[in-house]
N, CA, C and O atoms as CSV, one atom per row, in Angstrom:
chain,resi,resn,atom,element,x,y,z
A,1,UNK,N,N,6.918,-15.487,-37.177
A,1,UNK,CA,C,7.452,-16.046,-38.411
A,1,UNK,C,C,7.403,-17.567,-38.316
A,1,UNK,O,O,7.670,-18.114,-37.245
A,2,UNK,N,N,7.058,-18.294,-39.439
A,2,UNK,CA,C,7.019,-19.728,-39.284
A,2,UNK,C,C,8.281,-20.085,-39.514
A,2,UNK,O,O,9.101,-19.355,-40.071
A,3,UNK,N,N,8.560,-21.530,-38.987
A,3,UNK,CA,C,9.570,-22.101,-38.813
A,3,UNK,C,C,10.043,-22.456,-40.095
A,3,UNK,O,O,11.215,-22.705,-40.374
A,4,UNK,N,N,9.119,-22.466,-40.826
A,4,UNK,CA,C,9.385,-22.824,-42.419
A,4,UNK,C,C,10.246,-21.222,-43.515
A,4,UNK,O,O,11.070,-21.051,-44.414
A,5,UNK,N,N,9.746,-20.788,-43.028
A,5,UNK,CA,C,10.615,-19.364,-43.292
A,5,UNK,C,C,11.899,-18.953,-42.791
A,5,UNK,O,O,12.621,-18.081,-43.274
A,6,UNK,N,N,12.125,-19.691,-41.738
A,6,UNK,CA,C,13.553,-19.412,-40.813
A,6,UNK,C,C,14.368,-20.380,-41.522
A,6,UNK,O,O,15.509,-20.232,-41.961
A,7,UNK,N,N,13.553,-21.468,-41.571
A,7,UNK,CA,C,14.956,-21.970,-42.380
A,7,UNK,C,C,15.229,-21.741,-43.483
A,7,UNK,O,O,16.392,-21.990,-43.802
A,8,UNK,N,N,14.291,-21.168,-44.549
A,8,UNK,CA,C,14.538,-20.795,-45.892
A,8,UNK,C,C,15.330,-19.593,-45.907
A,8,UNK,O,O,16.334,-19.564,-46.619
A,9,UNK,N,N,14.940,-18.409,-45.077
A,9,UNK,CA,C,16.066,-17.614,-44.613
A,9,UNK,C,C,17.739,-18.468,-44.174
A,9,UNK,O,O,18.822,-17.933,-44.414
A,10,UNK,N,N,17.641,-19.381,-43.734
A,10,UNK,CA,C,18.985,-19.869,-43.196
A,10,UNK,C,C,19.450,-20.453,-44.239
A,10,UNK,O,O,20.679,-20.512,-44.192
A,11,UNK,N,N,18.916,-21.000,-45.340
A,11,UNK,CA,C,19.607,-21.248,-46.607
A,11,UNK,C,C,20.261,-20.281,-47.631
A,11,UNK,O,O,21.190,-20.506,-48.406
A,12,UNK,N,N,19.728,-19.441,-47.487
A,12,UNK,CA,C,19.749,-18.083,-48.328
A,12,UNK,C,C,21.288,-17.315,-47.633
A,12,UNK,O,O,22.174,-16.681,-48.207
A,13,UNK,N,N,21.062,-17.838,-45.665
A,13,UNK,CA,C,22.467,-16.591,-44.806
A,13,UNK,C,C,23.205,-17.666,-45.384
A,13,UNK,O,O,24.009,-17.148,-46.159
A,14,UNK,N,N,23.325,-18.848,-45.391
A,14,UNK,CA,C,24.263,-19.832,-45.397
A,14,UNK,C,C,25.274,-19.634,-47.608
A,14,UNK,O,O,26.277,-19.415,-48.287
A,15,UNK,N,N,24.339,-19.846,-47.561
A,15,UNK,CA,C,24.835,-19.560,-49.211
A,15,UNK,C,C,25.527,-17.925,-49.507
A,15,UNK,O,O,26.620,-17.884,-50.070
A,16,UNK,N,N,24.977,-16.875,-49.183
A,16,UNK,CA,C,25.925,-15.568,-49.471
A,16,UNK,C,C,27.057,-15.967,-48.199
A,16,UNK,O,O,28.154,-15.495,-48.496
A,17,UNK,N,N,27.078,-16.443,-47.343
A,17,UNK,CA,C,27.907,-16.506,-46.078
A,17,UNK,C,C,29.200,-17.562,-47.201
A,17,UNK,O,O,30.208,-16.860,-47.281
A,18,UNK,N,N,29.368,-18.589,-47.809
A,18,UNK,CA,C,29.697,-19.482,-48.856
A,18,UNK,C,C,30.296,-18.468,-50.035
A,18,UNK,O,O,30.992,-19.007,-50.895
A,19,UNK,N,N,30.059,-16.982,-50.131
A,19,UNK,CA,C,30.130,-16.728,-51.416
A,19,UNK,C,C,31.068,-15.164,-50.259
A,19,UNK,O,O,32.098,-14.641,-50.685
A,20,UNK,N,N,30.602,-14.844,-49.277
A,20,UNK,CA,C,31.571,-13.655,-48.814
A,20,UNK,C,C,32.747,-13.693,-47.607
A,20,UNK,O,O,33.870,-13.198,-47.518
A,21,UNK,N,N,31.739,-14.711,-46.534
A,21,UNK,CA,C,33.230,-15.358,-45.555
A,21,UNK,C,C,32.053,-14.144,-44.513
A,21,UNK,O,O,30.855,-13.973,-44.290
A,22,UNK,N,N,34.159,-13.231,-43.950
A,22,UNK,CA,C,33.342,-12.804,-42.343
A,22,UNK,C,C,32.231,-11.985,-43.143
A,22,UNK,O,O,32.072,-11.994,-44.364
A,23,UNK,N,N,31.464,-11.246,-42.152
A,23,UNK,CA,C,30.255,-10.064,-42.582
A,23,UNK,C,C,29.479,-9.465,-41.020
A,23,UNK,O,O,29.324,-10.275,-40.106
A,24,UNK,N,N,29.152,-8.388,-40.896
A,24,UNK,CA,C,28.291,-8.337,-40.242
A,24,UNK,C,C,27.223,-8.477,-40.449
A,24,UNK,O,O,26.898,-8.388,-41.633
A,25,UNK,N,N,26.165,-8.757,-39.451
A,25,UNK,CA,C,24.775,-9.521,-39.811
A,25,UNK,C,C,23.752,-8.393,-40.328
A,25,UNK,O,O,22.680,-8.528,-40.917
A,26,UNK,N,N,24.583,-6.988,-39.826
A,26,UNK,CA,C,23.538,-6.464,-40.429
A,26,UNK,C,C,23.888,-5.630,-42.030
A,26,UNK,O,O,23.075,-4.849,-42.525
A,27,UNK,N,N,25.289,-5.984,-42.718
A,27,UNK,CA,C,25.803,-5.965,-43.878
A,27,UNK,C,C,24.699,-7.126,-43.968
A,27,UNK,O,O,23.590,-6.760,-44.360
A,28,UNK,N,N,24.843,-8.276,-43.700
A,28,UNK,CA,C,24.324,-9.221,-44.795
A,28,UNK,C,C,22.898,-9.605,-44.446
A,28,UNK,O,O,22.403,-10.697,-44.727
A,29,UNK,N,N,22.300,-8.652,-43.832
A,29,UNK,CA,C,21.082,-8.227,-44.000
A,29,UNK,C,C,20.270,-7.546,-45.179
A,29,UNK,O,O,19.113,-7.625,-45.591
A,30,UNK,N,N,21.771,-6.619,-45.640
A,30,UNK,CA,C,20.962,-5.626,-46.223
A,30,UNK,C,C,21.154,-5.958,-47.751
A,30,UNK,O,O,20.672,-5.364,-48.716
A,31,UNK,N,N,22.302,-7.485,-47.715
A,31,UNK,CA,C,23.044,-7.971,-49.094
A,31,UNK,C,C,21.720,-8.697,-49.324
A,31,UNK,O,O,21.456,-9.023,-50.482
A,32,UNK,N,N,20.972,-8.946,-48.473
A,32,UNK,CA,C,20.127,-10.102,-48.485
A,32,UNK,C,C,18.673,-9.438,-48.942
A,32,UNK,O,O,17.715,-10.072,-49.384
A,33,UNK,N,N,18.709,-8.748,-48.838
A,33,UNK,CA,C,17.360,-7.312,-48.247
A,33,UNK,C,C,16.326,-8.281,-47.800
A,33,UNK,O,O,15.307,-8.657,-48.378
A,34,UNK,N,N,16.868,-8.634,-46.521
A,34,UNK,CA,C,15.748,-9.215,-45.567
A,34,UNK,C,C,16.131,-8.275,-44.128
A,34,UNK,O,O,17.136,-7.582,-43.972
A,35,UNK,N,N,15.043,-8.481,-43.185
A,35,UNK,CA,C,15.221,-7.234,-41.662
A,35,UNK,C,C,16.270,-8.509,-41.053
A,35,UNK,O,O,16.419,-9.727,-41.159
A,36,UNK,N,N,17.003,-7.062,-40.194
A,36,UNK,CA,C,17.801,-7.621,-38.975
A,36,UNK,C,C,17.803,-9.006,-38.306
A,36,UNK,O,O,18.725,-9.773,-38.027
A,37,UNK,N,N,16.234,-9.090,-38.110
A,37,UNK,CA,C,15.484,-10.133,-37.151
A,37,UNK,C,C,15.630,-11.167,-37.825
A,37,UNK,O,O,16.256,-12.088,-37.300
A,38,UNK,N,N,15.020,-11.362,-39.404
A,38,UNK,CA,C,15.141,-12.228,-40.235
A,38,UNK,C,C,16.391,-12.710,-40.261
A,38,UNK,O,O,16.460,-13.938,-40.294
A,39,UNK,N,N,17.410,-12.110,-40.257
A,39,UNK,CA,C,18.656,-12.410,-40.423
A,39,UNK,C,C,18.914,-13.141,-38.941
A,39,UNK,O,O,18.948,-14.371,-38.974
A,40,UNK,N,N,19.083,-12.547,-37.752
A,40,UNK,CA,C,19.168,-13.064,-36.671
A,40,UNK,C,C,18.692,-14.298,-36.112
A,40,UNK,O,O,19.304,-14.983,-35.292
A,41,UNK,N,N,17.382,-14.579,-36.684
A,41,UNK,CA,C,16.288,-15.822,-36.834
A,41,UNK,C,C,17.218,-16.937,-37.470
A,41,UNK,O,O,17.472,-18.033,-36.970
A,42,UNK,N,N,17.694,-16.404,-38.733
A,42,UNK,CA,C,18.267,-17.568,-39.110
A,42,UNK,C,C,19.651,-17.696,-38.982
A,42,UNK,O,O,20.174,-18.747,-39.353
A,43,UNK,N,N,20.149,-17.032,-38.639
A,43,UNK,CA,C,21.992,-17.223,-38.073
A,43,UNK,C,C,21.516,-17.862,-36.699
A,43,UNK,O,O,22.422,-18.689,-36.591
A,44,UNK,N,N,21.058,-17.975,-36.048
A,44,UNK,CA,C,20.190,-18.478,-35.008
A,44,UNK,C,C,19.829,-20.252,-35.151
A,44,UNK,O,O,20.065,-21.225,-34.434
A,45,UNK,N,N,19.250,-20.082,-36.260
A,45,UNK,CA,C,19.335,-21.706,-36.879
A,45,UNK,C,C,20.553,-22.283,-37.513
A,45,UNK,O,O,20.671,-23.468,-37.827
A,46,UNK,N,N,21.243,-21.567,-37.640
A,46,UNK,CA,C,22.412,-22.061,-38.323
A,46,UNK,C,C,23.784,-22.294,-37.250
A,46,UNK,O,O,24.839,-22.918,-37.354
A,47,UNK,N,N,23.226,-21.533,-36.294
A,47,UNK,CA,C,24.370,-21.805,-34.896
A,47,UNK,C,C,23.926,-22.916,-34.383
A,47,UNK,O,O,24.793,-23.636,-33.886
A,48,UNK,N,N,22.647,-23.354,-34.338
A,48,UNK,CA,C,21.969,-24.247,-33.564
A,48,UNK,C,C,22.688,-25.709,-34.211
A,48,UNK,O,O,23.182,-26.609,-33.532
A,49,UNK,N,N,22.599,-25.664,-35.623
A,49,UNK,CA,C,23.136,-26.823,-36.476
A,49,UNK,C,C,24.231,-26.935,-36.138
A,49,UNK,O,O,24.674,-28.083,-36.129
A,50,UNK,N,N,25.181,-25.754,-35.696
A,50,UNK,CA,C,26.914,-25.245,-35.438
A,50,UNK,C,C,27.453,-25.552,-36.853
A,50,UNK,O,O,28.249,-26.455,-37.109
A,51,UNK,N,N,26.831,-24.542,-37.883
A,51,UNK,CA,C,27.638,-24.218,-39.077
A,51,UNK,C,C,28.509,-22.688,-38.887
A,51,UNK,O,O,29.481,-22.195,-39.460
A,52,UNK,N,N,27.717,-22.303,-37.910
A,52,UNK,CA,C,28.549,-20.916,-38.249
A,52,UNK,C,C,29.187,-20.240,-36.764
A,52,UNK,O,O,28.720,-20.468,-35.648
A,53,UNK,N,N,30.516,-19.249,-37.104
A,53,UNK,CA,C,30.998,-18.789,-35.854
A,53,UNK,C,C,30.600,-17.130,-35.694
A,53,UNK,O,O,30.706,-16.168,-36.454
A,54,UNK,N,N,30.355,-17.217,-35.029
A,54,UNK,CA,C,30.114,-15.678,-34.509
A,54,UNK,C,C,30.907,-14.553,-33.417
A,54,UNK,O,O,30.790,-14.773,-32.211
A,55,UNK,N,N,31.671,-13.410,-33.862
A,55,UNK,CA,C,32.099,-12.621,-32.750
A,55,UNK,C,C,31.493,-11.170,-32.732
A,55,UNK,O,O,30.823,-10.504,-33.522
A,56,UNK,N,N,31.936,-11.009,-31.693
A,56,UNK,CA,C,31.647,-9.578,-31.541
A,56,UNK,C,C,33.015,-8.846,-31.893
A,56,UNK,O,O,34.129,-9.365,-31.953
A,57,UNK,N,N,32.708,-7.673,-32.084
A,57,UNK,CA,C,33.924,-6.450,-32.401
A,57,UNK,C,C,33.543,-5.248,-32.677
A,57,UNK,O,O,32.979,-4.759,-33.655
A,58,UNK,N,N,34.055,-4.678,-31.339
A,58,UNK,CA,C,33.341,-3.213,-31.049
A,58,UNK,C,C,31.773,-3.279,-31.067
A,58,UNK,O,O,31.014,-2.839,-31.930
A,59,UNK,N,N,31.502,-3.877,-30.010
A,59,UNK,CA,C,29.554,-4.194,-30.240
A,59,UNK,C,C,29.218,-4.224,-31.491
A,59,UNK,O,O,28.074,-3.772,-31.550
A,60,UNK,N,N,29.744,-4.630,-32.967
A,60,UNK,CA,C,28.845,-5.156,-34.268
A,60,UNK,C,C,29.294,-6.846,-33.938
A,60,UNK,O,O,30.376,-7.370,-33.672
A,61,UNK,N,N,27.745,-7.444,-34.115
A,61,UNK,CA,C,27.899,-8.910,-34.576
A,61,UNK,C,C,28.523,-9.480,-35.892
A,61,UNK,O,O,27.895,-9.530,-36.950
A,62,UNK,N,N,29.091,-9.667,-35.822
A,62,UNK,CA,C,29.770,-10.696,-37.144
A,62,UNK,C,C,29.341,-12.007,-37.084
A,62,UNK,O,O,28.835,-12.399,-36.032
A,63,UNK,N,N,29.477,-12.929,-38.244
A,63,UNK,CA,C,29.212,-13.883,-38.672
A,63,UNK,C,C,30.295,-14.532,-39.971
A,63,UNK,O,O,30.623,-13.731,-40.847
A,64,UNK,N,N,30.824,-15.990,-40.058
A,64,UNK,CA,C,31.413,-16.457,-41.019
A,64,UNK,C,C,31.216,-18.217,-40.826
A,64,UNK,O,O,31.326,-18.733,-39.714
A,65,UNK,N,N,30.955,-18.913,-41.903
A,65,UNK,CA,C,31.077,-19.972,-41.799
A,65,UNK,C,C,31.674,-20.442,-41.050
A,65,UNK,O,O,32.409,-19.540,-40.648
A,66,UNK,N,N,32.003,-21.740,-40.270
A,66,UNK,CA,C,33.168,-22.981,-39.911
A,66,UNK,C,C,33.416,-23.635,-41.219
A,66,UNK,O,O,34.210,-24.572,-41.300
């Protein structure tokens, strides 16, 4: 995937992430209807920036803004 796509994906997690709060990544995968990876790719870029916090609970990844 180009790098140019990861971040357009990371605009897209960042904005429903703005509009729902916590989520799991693979709920807002499917809010998104983009794959897992796609999603992961760009929560990935978006940790890197440190916009977003991430836990685990019960082995599902979650995700919510800072």
């Amino acid at each position: 995937m180009e790098k140019a796509n990861i971040g357009m994906n990371a605009g897209h997690v960042w904005q429903k992430l703005n509009e729902i709060g916590l989520i799991s990544l693979h709920e807002l995968a499917r809010k998104l209807r983009l794959g897992d990876t796609d999603v992961a790719l760009a929560i990935g870029w978006l940790a890197r920036e440190d916009k977003v916090y991430i836990e685990r609970r019960n082995g599902v990844l979650f995700v919510k803004l800072k």
